[in-house]
N, C-alpha and C positions, 0 to 999 in steps of 0.2 A: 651576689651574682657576679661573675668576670664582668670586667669591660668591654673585653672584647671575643669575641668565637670566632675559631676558624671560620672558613670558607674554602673548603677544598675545591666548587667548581669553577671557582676566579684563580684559585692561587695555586694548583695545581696543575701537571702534564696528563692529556690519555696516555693509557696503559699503554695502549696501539695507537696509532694516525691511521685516522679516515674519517671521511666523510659519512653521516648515518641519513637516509630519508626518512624517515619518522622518528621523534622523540619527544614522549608525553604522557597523559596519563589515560586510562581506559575504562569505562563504567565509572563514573562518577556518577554520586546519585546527587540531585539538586531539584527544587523547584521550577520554574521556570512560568514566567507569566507570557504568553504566547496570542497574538494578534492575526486573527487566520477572518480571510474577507464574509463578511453580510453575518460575523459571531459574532457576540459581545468577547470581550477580553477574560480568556480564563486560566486559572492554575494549572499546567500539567507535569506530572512525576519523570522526569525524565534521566535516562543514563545517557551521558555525554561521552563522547572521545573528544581529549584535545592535542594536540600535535603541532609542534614545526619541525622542520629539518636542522640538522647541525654542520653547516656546510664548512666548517674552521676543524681540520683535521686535528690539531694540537691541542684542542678543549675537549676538558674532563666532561663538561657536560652542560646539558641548559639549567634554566633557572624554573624548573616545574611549578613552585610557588607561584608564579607570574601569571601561568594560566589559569591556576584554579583561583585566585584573586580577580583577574578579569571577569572570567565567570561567574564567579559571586556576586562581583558588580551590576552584572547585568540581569541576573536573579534578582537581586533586592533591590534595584532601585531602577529598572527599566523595564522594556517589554521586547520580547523577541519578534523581528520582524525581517523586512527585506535590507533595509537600514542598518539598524540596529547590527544585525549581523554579518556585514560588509565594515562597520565599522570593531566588532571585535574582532577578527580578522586583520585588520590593516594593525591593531593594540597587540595583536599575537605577532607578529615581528616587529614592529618599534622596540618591545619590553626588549629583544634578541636581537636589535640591530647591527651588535658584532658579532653574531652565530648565525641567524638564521635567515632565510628569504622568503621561505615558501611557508603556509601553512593550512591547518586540516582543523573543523569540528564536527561533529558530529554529533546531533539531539534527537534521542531515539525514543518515543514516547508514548501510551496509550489515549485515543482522542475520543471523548464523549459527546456523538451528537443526538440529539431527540429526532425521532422519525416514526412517521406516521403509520401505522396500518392500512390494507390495503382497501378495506371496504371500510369495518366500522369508524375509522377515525380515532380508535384509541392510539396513543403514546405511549413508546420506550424507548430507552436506552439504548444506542446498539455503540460500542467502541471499535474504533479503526485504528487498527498499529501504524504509524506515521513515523516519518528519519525524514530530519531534514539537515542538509551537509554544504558547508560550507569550504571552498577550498580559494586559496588566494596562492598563484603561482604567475612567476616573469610578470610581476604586477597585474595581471588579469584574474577576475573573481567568477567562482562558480558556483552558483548558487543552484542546489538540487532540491526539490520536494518528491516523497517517496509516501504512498499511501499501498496496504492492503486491504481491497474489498472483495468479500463473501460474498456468493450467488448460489444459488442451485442450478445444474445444469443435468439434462436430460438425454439420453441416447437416443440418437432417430435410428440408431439400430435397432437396437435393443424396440422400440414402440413400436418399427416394422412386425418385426417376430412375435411381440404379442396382442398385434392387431389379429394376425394369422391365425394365431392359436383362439381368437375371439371368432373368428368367421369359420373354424373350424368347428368348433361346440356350438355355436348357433346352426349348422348344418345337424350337426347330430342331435340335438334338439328339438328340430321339426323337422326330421327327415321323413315321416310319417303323414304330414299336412301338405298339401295341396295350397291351401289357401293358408296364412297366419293372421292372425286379427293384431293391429297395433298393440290394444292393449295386450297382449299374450308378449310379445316383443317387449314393451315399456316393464310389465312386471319382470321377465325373465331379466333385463339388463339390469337391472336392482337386484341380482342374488350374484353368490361367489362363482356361480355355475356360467353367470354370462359374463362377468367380466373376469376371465379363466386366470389370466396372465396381468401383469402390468410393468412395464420399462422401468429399468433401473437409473437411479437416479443418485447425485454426489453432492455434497455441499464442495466448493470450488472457489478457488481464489484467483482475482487477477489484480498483479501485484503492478502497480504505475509508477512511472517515473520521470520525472517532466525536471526539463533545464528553464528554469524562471528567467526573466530578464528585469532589469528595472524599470516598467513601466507596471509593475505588479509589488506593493508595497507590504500588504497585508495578506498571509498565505492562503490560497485559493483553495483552502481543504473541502468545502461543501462544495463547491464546483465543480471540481474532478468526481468526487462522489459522485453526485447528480447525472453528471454526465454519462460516466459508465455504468452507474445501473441504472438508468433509464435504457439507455442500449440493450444492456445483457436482459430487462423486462423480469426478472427472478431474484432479487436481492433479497437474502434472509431477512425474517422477522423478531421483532422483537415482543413485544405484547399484541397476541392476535384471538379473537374470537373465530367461532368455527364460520364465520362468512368470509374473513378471511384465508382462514387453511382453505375453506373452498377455492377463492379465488385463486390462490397459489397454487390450490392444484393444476387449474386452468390455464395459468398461464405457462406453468409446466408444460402440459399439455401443446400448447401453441409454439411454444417460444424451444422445439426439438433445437439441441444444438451437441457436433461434436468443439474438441479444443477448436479447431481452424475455423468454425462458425463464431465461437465469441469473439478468438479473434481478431478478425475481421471489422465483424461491429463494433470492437472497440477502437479498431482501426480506423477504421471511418469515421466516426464522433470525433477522436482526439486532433483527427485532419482539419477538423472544424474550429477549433480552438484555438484562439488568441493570447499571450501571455505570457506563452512562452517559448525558448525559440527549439524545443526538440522533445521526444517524448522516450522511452522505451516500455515496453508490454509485457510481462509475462504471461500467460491463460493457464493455470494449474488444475486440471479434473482429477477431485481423489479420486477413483476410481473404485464402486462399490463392486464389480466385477470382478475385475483382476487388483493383484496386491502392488502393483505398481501408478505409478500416475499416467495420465495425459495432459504432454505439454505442446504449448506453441508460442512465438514467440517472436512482436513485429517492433521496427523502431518508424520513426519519419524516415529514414534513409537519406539524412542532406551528408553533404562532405566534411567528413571532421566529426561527427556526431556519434551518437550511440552505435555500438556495434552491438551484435546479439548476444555476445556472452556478458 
């Protein structure tokens, strides 16, 4: 083997002079042992972005090894947390102290938590797609947690119109009767005849976004969960018996909402919530009607904070 190997990013000129904002590497795949509050500590498969900036016009380029060595480090012999990731961050320009100031990661990963049924109590699986993004800029750290949660959401239009269509066919029904006897009523509601119509309905995601601060160490993934579908009251299922689907259908039923009703409610919940200092919302209805979605879309509104795009 030589002695010695070049090193073109030390001992070379850029082609051109400039300054780049991003320079790193993208979808790394890695393990990651991850620390999210009231879980025990578990593995999850994540693709990473890592990045600093190259703010030294006359450098060929960074030392990309440097980050995916950090990052391994903290794969294999740590735990991903509020900590933890404030301090690879501060390792992601030391390693670049004459290139870089600023830097970026990002760990984008699928989250398995156990969740109950709505009546029997059986247990399943349901996975939340989870980013959580680290940025350290003019010395100040920004630590984002990003969850997507599924709901069912229900048109109070759409359950107007086939209310309608329900008191219509029950007119023509017994349009013949004077009197109706309950049971005549109770039997006809139990055929296709009396429940004519039924509201269209979408499985629906509302996608969160919360600025953590450090007085939150271990990430708050089942809490935001909770929070928000306790609100939205329709959180898809994962192992359910039919007293379940019943139930869901009920709460279907109750819980009528367009995109600006979820969010609202989720509006209101997250106003409630401590931990972190800003939030942003997406409400996404796939829309079984039409081929397009319904969206909406709220932040906390403080100064400096989320904007809606």
């Amino acid at each position: 083997m030589p002695t010695s190997m070049p090193d073109i990013a030390n001992h070379t000129k850029a082609q051109t002079e400039g300054v780049l904002d991003r320079v790193g590497m993208g979808n790394i795949e890695m393990p990651i042992m991850l620390a999210a509050k009231d879980e025990a500590e578990r593995m999850v498969s994540a693709h990473i972005d890592a990045f600093v900036n190259l703010k030294e016009p006359k450098a060929k380029g960074i030392h990309m090894s440097r980050l995916y060595l950090l990052l391994d480090e903290l794969a294999s012999n740590n735990t991903l947390n509020y900590q933890s990731l404030v301090t690879l961050l501060d390792e992601f320009i030391s390693s670049h102290h004459d290139l870089s100031d600023t830097a970026l990661v990002k760990f984008q990963f699928d989250y398995p938590m156990r969740r109950e049924a709505l009546i029997s109590g059986k247990l399943g699986w349901r996975v939340y797609p989870v980013t959580i993004t680290g940025k350290l800029e003019q010395g100040r750290f920004d630590i984002e947690l990003g969850i997507d949660i599924a709901y069912s959401s229900t048109c109070p239009c759409s359950a107007a119109l086939a209310r309608q269509l329900i008191q219509q066919s029950f007119s023509e029904a017994f349009a013949d009767q004077d009197q109706v006897a309950s049971e005549d009523v109770h039997q006809w509601l139990g055929t296709t005849q009396g429940i004519v119509a039924t509201p269209h309905s979408q499985r629906s995601i509302a996608e969160i976004k919360v600025k953590l601060n450090s007085q939150v160490n271990n990430f708050p993934i089942t809490d935001i969960v909770d929070t928000v579908e306790n609100a939205l009251q329709t959180p898809v299922q994962a192992a359910v018996k039919r007293e379940d689907e019943q139930e869901f259908a009920r709460l279907n039923g109750q819980n009528l909402m367009f995109c600006e009703d979820a969010a609202r409610r989720v509006q209101h919940v997250m106003n409630q919530v401590t931990g972190f200092d800003d939030y942003w919302v997406k409400i996404n209805h796939l829309e079984s009607l039409h081929a397009h979605d319904a969206v909406a879309v709220t932040t906390k509104g403080i100064d400096g904070g989320y904007t809606p795009e």
